[in-house]
C-alpha positions in Angstrom: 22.5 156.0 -66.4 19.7 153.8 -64.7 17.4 156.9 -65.3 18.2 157.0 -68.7 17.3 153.1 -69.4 14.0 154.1 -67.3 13.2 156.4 -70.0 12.2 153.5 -72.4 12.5 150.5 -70.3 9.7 151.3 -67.4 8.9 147.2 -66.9 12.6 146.2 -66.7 13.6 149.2 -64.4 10.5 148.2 -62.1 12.1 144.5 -61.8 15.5 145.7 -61.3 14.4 147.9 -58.9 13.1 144.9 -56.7 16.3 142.8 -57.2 19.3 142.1 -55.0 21.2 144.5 -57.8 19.2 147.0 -56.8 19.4 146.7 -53.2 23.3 146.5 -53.0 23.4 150.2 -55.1 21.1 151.2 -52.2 22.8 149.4 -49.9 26.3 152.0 -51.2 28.2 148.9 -52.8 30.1 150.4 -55.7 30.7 147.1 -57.6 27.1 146.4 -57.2 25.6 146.0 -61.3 23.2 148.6 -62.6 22.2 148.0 -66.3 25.0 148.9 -68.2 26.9 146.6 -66.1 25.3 143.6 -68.4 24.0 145.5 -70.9 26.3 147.6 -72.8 24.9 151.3 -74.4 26.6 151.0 -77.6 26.4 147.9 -78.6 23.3 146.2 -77.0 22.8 142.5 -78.3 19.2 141.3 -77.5 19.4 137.5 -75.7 23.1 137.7 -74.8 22.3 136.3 -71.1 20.6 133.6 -73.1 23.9 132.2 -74.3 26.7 130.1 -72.3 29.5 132.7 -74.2 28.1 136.2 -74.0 26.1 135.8 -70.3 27.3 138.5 -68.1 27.0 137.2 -64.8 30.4 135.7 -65.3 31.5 139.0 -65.6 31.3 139.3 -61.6 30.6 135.8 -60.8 33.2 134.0 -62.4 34.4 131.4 -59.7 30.8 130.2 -59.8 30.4 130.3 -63.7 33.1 128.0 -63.2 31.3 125.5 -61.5 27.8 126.0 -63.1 30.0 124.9 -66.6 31.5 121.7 -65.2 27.8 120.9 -63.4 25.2 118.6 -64.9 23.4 121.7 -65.8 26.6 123.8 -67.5 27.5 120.7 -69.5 23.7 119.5 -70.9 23.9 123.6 -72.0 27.0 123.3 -73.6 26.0 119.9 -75.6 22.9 122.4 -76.9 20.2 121.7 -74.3 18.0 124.3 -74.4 16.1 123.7 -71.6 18.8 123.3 -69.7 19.1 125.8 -66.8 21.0 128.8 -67.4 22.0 131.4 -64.6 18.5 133.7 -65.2 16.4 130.1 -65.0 16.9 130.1 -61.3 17.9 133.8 -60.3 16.0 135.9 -62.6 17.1 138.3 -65.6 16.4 141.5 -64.1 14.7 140.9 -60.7 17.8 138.8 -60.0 16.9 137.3 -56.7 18.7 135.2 -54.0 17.3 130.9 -54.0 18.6 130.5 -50.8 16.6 133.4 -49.2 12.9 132.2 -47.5 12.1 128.0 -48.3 15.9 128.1 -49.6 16.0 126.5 -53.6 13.8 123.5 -53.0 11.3 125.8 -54.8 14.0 126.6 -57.5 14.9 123.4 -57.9 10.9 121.9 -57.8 9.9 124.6 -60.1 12.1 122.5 -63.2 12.2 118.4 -61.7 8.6 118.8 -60.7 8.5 114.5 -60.2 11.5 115.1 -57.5 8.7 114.5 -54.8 7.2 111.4 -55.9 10.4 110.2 -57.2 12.1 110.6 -53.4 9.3 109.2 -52.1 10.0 105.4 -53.7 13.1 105.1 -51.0 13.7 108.4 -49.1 11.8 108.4 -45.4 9.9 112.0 -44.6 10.5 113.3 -48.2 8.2 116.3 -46.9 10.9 116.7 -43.2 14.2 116.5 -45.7 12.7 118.7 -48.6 12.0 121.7 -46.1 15.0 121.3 -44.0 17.6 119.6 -46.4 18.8 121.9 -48.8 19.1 119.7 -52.6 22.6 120.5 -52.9 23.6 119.0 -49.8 23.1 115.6 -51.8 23.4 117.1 -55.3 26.7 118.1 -54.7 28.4 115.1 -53.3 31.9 116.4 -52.8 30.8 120.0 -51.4 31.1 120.5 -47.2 28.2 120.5 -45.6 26.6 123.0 -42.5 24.0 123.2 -40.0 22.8 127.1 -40.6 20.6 128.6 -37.8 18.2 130.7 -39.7 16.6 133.7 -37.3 13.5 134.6 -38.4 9.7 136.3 -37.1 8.0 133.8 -35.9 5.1 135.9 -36.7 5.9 136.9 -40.4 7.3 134.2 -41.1 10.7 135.5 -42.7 14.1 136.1 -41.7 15.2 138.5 -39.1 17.3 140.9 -40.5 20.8 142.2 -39.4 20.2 143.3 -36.3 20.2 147.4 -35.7 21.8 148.8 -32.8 23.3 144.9 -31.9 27.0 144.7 -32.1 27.6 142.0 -34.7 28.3 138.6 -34.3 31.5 137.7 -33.0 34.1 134.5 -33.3 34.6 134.3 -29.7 37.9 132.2 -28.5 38.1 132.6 -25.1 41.1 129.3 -25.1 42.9 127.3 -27.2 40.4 124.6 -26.1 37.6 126.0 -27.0 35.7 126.2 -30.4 34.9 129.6 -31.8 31.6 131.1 -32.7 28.3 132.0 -30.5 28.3 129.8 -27.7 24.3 128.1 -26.5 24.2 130.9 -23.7 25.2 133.6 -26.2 22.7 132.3 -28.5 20.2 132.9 -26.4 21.0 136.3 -25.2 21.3 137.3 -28.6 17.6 135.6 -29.1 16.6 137.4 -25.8 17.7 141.1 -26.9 16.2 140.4 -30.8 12.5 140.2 -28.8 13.0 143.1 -26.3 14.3 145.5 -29.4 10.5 145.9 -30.3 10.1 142.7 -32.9 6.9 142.0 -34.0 6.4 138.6 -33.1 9.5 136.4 -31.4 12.6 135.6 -32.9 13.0 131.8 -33.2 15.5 129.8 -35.4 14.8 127.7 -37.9 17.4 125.3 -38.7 18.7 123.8 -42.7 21.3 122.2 -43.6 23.4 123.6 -46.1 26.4 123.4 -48.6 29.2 125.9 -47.4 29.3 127.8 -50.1 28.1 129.6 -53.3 30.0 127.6 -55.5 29.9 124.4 -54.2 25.9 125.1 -54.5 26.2 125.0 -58.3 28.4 122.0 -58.3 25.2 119.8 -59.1 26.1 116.1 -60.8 23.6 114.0 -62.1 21.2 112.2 -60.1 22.7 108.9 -60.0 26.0 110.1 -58.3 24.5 112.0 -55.9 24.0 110.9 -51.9 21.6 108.6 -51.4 23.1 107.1 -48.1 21.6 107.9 -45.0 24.3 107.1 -42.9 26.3 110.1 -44.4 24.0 111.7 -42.2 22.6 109.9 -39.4 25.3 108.6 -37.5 27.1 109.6 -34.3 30.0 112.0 -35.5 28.5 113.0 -38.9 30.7 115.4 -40.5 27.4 117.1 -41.5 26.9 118.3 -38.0 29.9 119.4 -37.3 29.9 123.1 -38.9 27.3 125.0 -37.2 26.2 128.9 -38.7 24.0 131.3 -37.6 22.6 133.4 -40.6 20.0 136.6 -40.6 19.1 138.6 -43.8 21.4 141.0 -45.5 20.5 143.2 -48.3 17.6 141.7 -50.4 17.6 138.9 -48.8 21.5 137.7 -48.6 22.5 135.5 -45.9 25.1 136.7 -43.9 26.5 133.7 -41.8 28.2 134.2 -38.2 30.4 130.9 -37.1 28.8 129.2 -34.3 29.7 126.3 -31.5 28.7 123.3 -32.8 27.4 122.7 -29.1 24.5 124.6 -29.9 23.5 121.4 -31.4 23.2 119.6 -28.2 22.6 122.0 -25.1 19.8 121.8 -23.6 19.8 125.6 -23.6 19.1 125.6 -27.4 16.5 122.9 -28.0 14.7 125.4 -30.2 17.7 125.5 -32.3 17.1 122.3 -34.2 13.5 121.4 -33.6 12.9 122.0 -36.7 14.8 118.8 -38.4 15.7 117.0 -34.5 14.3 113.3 -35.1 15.4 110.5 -32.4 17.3 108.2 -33.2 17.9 110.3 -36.5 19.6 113.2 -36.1 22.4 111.4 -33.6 22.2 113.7 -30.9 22.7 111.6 -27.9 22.0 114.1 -25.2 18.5 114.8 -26.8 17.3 111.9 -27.3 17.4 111.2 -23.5 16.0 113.9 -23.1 13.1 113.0 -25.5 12.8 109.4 -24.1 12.8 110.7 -20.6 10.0 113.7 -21.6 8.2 110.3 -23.2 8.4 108.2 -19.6 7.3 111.2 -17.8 4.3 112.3 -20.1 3.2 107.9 -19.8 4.1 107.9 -15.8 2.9 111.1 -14.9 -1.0 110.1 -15.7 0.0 106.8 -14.2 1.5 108.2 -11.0 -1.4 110.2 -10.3 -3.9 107.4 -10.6 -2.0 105.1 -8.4 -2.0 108.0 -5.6 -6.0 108.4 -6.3 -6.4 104.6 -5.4 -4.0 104.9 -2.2 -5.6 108.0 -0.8 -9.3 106.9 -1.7 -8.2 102.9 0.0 -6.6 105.3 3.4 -9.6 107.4 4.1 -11.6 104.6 3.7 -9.9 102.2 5.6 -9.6 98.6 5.4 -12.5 96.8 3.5 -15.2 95.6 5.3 -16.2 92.0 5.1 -20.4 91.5 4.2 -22.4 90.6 7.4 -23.1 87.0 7.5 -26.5 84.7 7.7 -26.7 83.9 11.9 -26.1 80.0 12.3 -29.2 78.0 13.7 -28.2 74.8 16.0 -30.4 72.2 14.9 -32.9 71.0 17.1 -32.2 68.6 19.4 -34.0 65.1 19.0 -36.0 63.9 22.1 -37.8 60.5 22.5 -41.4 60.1 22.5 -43.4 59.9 25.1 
């Protein structure tokens, strides 16, 4: 049937062809939509997906149409916004495409509220730091639960790693009743350690974002003046923000596929790398790092120091004691004698 709608429609097949649709059907999903999944052969209507009633995403995503509806976009589309975002104004018509792939939506979302920068920047500190590690739904969607997702990626190309080949897949490890599941800091960094010796192009590094939890919850947008605008939601010790940790690598076109993690990872010092990417001191709450941050500080400002106090010692010990300047030789003064 695809082959058929390739007969006349060469430039939509060619964007279809590139889109996550596509790469499920190649990928053997047999739920996965191919053209006259939203576009029906009898009874074509041009525009349809322009319309809140006859869109077929909703069709297959119906739990999120849900959401979008009841959001600040669903409901300015519903009162006859036109403008207003509708599913293809984020993901595409036909090269449907994932936002939370690569910079995650930031650029989505900039592409539309294109003064979100300069408008941030009037009270939010390192608008540039938040926007690129800060996902907008995590304050966007007030009521949704946050997590910390560990991104793998090539360090060299600059995208995400994807599901590992040959690399038995992640696993919810609960070795006691005492102890959290997920990867673990030391299975972390195996994992890490095997990704580079399987041949990767450059090293496999994480990059670390903080999320909503789910699909839904990230169309769950409200308007601007109920959404989080308290740091402390954030930066403070116990933050429920911090507490759900997920390591994620590409799936098919891009998808994330999330594995559970220890939320330990956080803090170890075996997984520094796993939050350098948003870590700030002070900031981020993470005792343990920022003594080890404050302690890196005192030893790159006493190291120099150190080492110049030794110079002085050793230079003062081979030199021995200073020597006092010779002084002028005392003269007695001439003795007086009488005349004569």
């Amino acid at each position: 049937m695809v082959q058929v709608c390739h007969t006349c429609h060469d430039d939509k097949f060619k964007q279809w062809d590139t889109s996550v649709h596509a790469a499920l059907v190649t990928n053997g999903n047999p739920t996965a939509p191919i053209c006259t999944s939203c576009h029906s052969p009898h009874t074509m209507i041009k525009g349809a997906a322009a319309a809140m009633d006859t869109v077929p995403c909703k069709t297959c995503h119906g739990a999120i149409f849900i959401a979008y509806a009841t959001s600040v976009h669903g409901v300015l589309r519903t009162s006859g916004v036109a403008q207003a975002p509708l599913c293809f104004s984020c993901h595409g018509a036909h090269d449907v495409r994932v936002p939370s792939a690569g910079a995650g939506r930031r650029d989505v979302c900039l592409g539309c509220h294109t003064e979100a920068l300069d408008s941030h920047r009037a009270w939010l500190p390192n608008v540039d730091l938040h926007f690129g590690v800060v996902s907008c739904p995590v304050c966007h969607s007030p009521l949704a639960k946050r997590v910390v997702d560990l991104i793998l990626y090539d360090s060299a190309t600059q995208k995400e790693t994807r599901q590992p080949v040959g690399i038995p897949r992640f696993k919810s490890l609960t070795s006691s009743a005492t102890t959290r599941p997920g990867l673990d800091p030391t299975t972390l960094m195996t994992l890490l350690s095997t990704l580079d010796s399987q041949g990767v192009e450059g090293k496999t590094a994480i990059r670390g974002r903080l999320e909503v939890s789910t699909g839904i919850e990230d169309h769950e947008l409200t308007i601007a003046t109920q959404a989080i605008s308290n740091c402390d939601s954030c930066h403070q010790e116990g933050s429920a923000a911090f507490q759900s940790v997920v390591v994620s690598v590409a799936g098919p076109a891009g998808i994330p596929i999330r594995y559970d993690a220890n939320k330990e990872v956080l803090s170890s010092a075996l997984s520094i790398d796993s939050i350098g990417g948003f870590y700030a001191i002070g900031g981020t709450r993470i005792t343990f790092l920022d003594v080890l941050l404050v302690l890196a500080l005192l030893g790159g400002i006493g190291g120099p120091s150190a080492h110049l106090a030794a110079r002085w010692t050793f230079r003062r010990f081979l030199n021995g004691p200073p020597r006092e300047p010779p002084r002028e030789p005392l003269h007695d003064p001439p003795h007086w004698q009488p005349k004569g």
